[in-house]
C-alpha positions, -999 to +999 in steps of 0.1 A: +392+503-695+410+470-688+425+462-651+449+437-648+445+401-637+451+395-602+439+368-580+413+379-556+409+362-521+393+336-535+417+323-554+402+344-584+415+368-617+389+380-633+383+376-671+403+400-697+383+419-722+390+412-757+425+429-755+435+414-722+449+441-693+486+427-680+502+446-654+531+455-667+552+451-633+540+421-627+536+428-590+515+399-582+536+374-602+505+361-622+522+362-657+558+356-648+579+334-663+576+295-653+559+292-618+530+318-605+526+327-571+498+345-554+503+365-524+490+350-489+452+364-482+463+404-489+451+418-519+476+431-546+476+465-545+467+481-584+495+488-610+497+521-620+502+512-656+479+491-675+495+473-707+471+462-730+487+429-747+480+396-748+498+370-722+508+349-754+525+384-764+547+391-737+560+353-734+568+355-771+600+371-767+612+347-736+601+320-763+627+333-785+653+335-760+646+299-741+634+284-770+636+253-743+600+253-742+593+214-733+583+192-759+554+172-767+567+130-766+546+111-788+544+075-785+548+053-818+513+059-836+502+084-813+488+118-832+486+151-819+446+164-817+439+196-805+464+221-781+457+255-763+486+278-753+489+300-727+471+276-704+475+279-663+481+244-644+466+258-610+475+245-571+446+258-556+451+269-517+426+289-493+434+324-501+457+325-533+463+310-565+494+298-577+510+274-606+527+270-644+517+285-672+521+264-706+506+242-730+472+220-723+476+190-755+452+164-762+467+133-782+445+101-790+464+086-762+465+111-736+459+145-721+490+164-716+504+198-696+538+215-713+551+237-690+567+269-708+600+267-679+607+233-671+631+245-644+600+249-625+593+214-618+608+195-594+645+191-597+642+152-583+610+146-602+618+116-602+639+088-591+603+069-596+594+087-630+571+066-651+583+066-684+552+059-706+528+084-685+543+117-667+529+136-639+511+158-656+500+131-684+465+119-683+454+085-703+420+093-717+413+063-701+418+076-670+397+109-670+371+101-649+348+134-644+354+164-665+345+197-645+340+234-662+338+266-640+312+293-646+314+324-627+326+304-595+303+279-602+313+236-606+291+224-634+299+189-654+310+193-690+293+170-715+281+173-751+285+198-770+287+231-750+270+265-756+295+283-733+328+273-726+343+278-688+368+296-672+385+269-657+385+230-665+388+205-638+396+170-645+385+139-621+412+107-627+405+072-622+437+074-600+422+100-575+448+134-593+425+163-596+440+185-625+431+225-620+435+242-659+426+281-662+416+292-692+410+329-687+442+339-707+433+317-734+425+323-769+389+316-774+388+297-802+421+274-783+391+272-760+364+260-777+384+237-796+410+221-763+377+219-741+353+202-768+380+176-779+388+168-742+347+159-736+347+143-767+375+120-766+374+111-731+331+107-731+319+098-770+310+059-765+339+043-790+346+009-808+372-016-801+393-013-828+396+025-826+412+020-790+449+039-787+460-002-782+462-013-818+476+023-828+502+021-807+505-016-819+503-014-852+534+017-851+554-005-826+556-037-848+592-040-853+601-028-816+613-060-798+591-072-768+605-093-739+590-128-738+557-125-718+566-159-702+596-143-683+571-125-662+540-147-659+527-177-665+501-169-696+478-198-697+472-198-733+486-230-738+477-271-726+513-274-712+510-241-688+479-260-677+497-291-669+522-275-655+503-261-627+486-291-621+515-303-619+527-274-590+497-279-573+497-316-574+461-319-587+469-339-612+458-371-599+421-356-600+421-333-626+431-330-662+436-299-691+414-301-720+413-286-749+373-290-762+372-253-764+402-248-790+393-221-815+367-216-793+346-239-810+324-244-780+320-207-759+338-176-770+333-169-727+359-201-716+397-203-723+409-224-752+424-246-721+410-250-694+408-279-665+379-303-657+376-334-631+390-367-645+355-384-643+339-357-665+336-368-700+349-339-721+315-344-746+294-325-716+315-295-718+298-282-751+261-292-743+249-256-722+279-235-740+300-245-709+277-233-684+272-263-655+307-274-658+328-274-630+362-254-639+388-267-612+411-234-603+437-253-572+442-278-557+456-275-516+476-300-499+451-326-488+437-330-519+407-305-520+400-288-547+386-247-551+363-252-581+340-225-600+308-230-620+286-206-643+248-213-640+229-224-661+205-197-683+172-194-665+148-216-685+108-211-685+100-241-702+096-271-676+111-296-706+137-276-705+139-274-668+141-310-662+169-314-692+188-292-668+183-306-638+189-339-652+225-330-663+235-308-631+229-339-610+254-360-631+281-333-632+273-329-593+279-371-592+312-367-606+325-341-581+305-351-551+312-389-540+308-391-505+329-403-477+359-400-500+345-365-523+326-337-505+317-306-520+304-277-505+285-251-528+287-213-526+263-189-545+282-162-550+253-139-572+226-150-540+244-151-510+274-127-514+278-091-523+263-074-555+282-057-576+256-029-574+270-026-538+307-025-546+298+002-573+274+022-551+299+019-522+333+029-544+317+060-560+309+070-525+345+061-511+364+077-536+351+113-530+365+113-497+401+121-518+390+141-552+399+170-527+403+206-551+421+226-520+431+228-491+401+244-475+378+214-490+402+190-475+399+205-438+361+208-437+356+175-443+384+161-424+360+166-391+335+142-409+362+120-419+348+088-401+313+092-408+318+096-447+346+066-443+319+045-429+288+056-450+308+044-480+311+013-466+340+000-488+360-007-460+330-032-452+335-048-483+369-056-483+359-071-449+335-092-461+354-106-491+382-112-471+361-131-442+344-151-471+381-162-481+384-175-446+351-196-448+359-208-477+399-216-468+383-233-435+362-258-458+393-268-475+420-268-449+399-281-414+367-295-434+388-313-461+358-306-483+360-296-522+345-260-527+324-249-556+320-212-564+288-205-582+284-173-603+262-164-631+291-162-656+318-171-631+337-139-640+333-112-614+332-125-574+342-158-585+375-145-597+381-119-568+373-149-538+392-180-554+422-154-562+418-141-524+423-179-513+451-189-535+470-160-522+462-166-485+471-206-488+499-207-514+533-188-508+540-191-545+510-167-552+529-140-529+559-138-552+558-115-582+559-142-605+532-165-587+513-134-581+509-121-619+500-155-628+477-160-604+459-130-622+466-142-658+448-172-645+422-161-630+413-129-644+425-122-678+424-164-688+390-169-667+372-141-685+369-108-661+352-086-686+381-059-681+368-036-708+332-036-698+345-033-656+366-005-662+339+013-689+373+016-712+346+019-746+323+048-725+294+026-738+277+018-698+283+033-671+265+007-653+286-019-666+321-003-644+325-019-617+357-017-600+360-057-591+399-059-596+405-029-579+387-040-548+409-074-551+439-058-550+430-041-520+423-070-502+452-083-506+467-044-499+452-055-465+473-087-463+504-067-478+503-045-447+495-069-419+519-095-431+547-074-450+573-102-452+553-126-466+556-114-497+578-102-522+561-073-541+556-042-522+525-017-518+541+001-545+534-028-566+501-035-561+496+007-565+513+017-601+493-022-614+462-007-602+472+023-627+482+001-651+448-005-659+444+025-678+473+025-701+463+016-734+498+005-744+491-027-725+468-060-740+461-072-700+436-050-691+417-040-723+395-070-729+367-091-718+375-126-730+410-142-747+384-153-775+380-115-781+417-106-775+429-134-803+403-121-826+411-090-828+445-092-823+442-110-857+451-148-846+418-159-859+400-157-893+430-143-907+449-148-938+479-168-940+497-137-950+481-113-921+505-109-892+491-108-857+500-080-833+520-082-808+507-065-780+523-057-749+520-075-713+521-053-684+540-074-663+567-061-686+576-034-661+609-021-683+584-007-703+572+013-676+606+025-650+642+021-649+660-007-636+664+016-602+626+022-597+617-009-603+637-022-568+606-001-549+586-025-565+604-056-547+602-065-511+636-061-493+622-072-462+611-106-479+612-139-462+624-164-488+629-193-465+611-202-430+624-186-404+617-186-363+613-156-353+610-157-315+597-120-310+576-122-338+540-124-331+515-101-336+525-073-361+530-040-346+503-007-358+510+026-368+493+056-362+487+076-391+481+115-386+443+108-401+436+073-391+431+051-418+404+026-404+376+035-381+383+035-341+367+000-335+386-020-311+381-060-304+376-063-268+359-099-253+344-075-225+313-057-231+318-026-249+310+005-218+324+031-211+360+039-219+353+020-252+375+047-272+403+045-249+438+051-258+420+047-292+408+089-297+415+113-272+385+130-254+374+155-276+369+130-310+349+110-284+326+134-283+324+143-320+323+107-334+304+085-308+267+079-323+281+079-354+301+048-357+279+034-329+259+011-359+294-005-363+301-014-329+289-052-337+308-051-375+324-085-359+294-106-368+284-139-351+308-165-369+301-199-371+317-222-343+339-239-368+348-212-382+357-185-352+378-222-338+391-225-372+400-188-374+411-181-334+433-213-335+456-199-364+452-162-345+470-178-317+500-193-335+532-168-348+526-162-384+543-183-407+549-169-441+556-192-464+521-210-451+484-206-443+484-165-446+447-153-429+442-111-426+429-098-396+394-086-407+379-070-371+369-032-375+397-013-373+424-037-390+408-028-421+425+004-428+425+026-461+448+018-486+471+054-478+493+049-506+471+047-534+444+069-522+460+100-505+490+100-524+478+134-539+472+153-512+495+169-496+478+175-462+473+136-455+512+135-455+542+126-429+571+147-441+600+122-433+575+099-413+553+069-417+562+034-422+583+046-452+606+063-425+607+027-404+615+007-437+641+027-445+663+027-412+655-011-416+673-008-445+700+008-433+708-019-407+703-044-430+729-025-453+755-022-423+754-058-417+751-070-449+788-054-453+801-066-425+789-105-437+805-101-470+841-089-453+834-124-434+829-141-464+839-119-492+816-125-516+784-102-526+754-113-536+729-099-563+701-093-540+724-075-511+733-053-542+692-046-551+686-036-509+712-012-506+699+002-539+666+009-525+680+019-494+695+050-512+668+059-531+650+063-498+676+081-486+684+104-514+647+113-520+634+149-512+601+131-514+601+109-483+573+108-467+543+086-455+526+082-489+566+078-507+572+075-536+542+092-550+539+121-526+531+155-544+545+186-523+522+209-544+501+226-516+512+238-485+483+247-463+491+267-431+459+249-415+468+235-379+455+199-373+424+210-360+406+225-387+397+259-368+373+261-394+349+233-389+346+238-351+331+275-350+298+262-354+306+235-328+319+258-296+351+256-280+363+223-263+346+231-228+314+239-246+319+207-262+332+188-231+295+202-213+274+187-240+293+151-235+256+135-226+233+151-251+262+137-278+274+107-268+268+082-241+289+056-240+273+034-211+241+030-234+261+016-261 
């Protein structure tokens, strides 16, 4: 007969038969009400009475009494697609199995958990609750990796199935790894939840059928806020001018509008800007490739320009028709001793976007962590897998390439042109780096979104294609904009008053980009946003949609969540700040770059000092030893150019360069461990520094308006984040997103991990055979 379902030591029930076995006393707590608890690492002893109903059954009559069961929200045009009941949202831990048992929905706009007692969930879900996607809402643009368990075995789900799993695990975009049992399941809720999750999330699909113009379509006669309130949009001559204008280029360059209606290249902007000399009847001749595109202008006059290439041509007519024309675009740009231009090949002599691929799918397995147990046997290889990825590389490299470029233009007081294939990927990601490193107005939130309406969504970042929304390449994705916003991530943290948006900013953005609610993200050109937004070849009588802008962020949190997403420590004005030099470090329980120090002596022995203590010495020395010369031979003028703004205190509403030596590049904690609860500080972290900050700041802020009675808007918006900080039973080093879902009894040395390896003394003994640290 039929045993009842209890989870083994491996976290395990096993299946029911076709009339499922339930304990009847519920001993082990698997099919209680609300949340599900397994018992530590002893097994349950057997009931001694077998009941031999359904689960569904025996929560029918709690149904009927707390009919509260949580209801599915359904955005305007969204439609309801397949459900399963009965459905258990695991937390997997080392020897038990716990979680909620409700509904698993899929919508053609997300993927969506209903638990049956929503007194389960956290009571302060959420003073930072996003109100378009919950926290146990997944975009189908966001599923990343669907997983299906077969008799304890991890096989990926695609196609059409011949056996459905046990258990579904889901792989985000935004690093949450969802847990769904399906043992208690109806099969044929089975069949049909799993098969329209793979086909939804997988089935290559066409523009038009995107959850974007469903949702904007039903939301036609809700009222928007005018995009221009958050961003400058670039979609017309005057926002052109105007930041000519700003940027005082004006005198060299001028907006034209050749391309209106996109007469002459669907890839260009209606508007764009072109050097005075250049007669506007060039722009058409190569479908805008050859022409430089100006993109700022600095202080002295120089110019950061961008140029696609010209289409590789056999014919040696052809050829010589090409040649011909670069050299008199090149005259107008390059007119020596008054004009220098300095060329960079971004597609020869820069990264590929093969490597940033390669290197990202690498990097972001290091947190798609299922358990606890996962999490601490990898957390001894932590430094060789963060280094094998080599993303933290990357960032290094695009951020030193900022700097070369930046020292052309500010010590060289040469004009810089980026060079690019289609001038849409690494050109937008290094002349978006430098504007935000040499122009203040680029580090406030306005400057800052449209800085990326100019570059990226105006200058034609293929969003849909980078971020694989249609499922139609996989080779295409290519997480370019993500890697930009981690560069500047990297001057966020180094230089936190020099700008007014937070981490947390730059964190629920780089979510943002799978929310098909918003236009910003969800296409490759403006040509093919107006087109099929309906602003071209339309009737006179068609209306075109109105779609959303993400830098809307009402749409998105409350007025009291938004405040995380402003700097209270901001710097509006210049200040002199004696003590202020360097910015201090923090140690983070898993260190968040690898232990490379900059040191001008040789590095001997003793080079991990006061870095690791003697034990990760040993574990970690020949593995980072290829890194130890990751500070590569600069160029004269450039190591002068960089070492002579080094030496000066930072001043924040000027030049802005990151410290790029090995271990200043540090992981970006927020957005990549937020999920796991082991990488966590409990009421620690910067979070826990910020927030007596803003207490002082708070205490004296009161004390200067009894002084000069009078309160000002912004003194009101600090001591409102201040007590959400304070107030939050989620503070911690990863705050606001911090999940308190797993809570592993491991000590900080994973025991585990080192059996293989001997004890410390055995290790301490081996010291030469591992590591010597005089040869390095």
């Amino acid at each position: 007969m039929g045993g009842a379902p209890a989870a083994s030591a491996g976290g395990r029930c096993e299946r029911p038969p076709l009339l499922p076995g339930v304990a009847a006393s519920q001993g082990g707590g698997m099919l209680g009400k609300g949340v599900v608890g397994g018992g530590g690492g002893t097994k349950a002893p057997k009931p001694s009475f077998v009941s031999y109903v359904r689960p569904e059954e025996i929560h029918t009559n709690e149904k009927e009494v707390t009919e509260k069961e949580v209801t599915l929200h359904l955005l305007p045009g969204e439609q309801l697609l397949c459900e399963a009941s009965t459905v258990l949202k695991c937390v997997q831990e080392d020897s038990c199995q716990r979680g909620i048992y409700g509904r698993l929905v899929c919508t053609d706009f997300k993927i969506a958990f209903l638990g049956d007692d929503e007194s389960a969930l956290d009571n302060d879900e959420t003073q930072f609750k996003n109100k378009v996607i919950g926290e146990n809402d997944i975009t189908l643009h966001c599923v990343d990796q669907i997983y299906g368990v077969f008799d304890e075995k991890k096989k990926t789900l695609f196609g059409q199935l011949k056996k459905y799993p046990e258990k579904l695990i889901i792989h985000c975009k935004d690093l949450r790894v969802f847990h769904f049992c399906l043992r208690y399941t109806k099969e044929e809720e089975v069949k049909r939840i799993v098969s329209g999750i793979i086909h939804h999330t997988q089935a290559p699909k066409l523009l038009k059928r995107l959850f974007l113009f469903s949702y904007a379509t039903a939301a036609q006669n809700h009222t928007a806020t005018d995009p221009k309130n958050h961003a400058v949009m670039f979609d017309t001559l005057q926002d052109w001018c105007w930041e000519l204008e700003r940027t005082k280029g004006n005198m060299k360059y001028k907006a034209v509008s050749v391309n209106e209606g996109y007469k002459v290249c669907e890839r260009l902007p209606a508007y764009f800007v072109v050097p005075t000399p250049l007669p506007e009847e060039d722009v058409p001749r190569f479908h805008g490739h050859g022409i430089p595109i100006w993109c700022w202008s600095c202080h002295s006059g120089c110019a950061l320009l961008k140029m696609s290439a010209l289409p590789k041509e056999q014919d040696d007519g052809v050829l010589q028709i090409q040649k011909n024309f670069l050299d008199g675009i090149y005259k107008t740009i390059h007119r020596p001793p008054y004009e220098i231009v300095k060329t960079e090949d971004l597609s020869s002599n820069f990264l590929s976007l093969q490597e940033i691929q390669t290197a990202y799918s690498k990097f972001k397995q290091l947190f798609l962590i299922d358990n606890s147990t996962e999490f601490w046997d990898t957390d001894i290889k932590w430094f060789s897998l963060l280094e094998s990825s080599s993303w933290l590389d990357i960032i290094r490299r695009c951020l030193k390439k900022a700097i070369e470029i930046i020292e052309c233009l500010e010590a060289q007081n040469m004009n810089v042109l980026l060079l690019e294939e289609n001038a849409s990927d690494l050109c937008c990601l290094v002349s978006s780096l430098v504007q935000v490193m040499m122009d203040p107005h680029c580090r406030t939130r306005f400057g800052f979104q449209s800085l990326v309406q100019k570059e990226w969504i105006v200058g034609g970042h293929c969003f849909l294609d980078r971020c694989n929304h249609l499922r139609q390449s996989d080779k295409e994705e290519v997480p370019v904009f993500l890697l930009f916003l981690d560069c500047v991530w990297q001057l966020v943290h180094q230089h936190p008053p020099a700008f007014e948006f937070t981490e947390t900013y730059l964190t629920v953005l780089s979510d943002s980009l799978y929310i098909p609610i918003f236009s910003t993200f969800f296409f490759n050109s403006p040509h093919q946003k107006d087109t099929n937004m309906g602003r071209e070849g339309q009737g006179a009588q068609s209306k075109p949609l109105n779609l959303l802008t993400v830098w809307d962020w009402s749409v998105q949190f409350e007025p009291k969540a938004q405040t995380l997403l402003k700097n209270p420590l901001y710097v509006e004005k210049p200040k002199l700040d004696k003590g202020q030099r360097k910015g201090t470090h923090f140690k983070h329980q898993r260190q968040l770059s690898l232990p490379l120090t900059q040191s001008k002596s040789s590095p001997k022995r003793g080079f991990f000092r006061e870095e690791t203590d003697h034990l990760i010495k040993n574990l970690l020395g020949k593995r980072i030893s290829k890194l130890i010369n990751s500070s590569e031979e600069l160029q004269d003028n450039f190591r002068e150019f960089y070492d002579s703004w080094r030496s000066k205190p930072p001043n924040y509403h000027g030049l802005l360069l990151p410290h790029i030596e090995g271990p200043e590049i540090k992981v970006w904690a927020q957005r990549y461990l937020r999920w796991i609860p082991e990488a966590q500080i409990l009421g620690g972290g910067r979070v826990a520094t910020l927030s007596k900050l803003l207490e002082t700041m708070e205490e004296v802020q009161r004390l200067q308006e009894k002084i000069e009675e009078r309160h000002h808007s912004q003194e009101a918006l600090q001591a409102e984040a201040a007590l959400l900080l304070r107030t939050s039973a989620r503070l911690s080093s990863l705050f606001p997103f911090a999940l308190l879902q797993r809570h592993s009894s491991k000590p900080v040395l994973p025991t585990s991990g080192w059996k293989a390896l001997g004890d410390e003394e055995d290790l301490a003994k081996r010291e030469d055979e591992f590591v010597d640290l005089g040869d390095v």
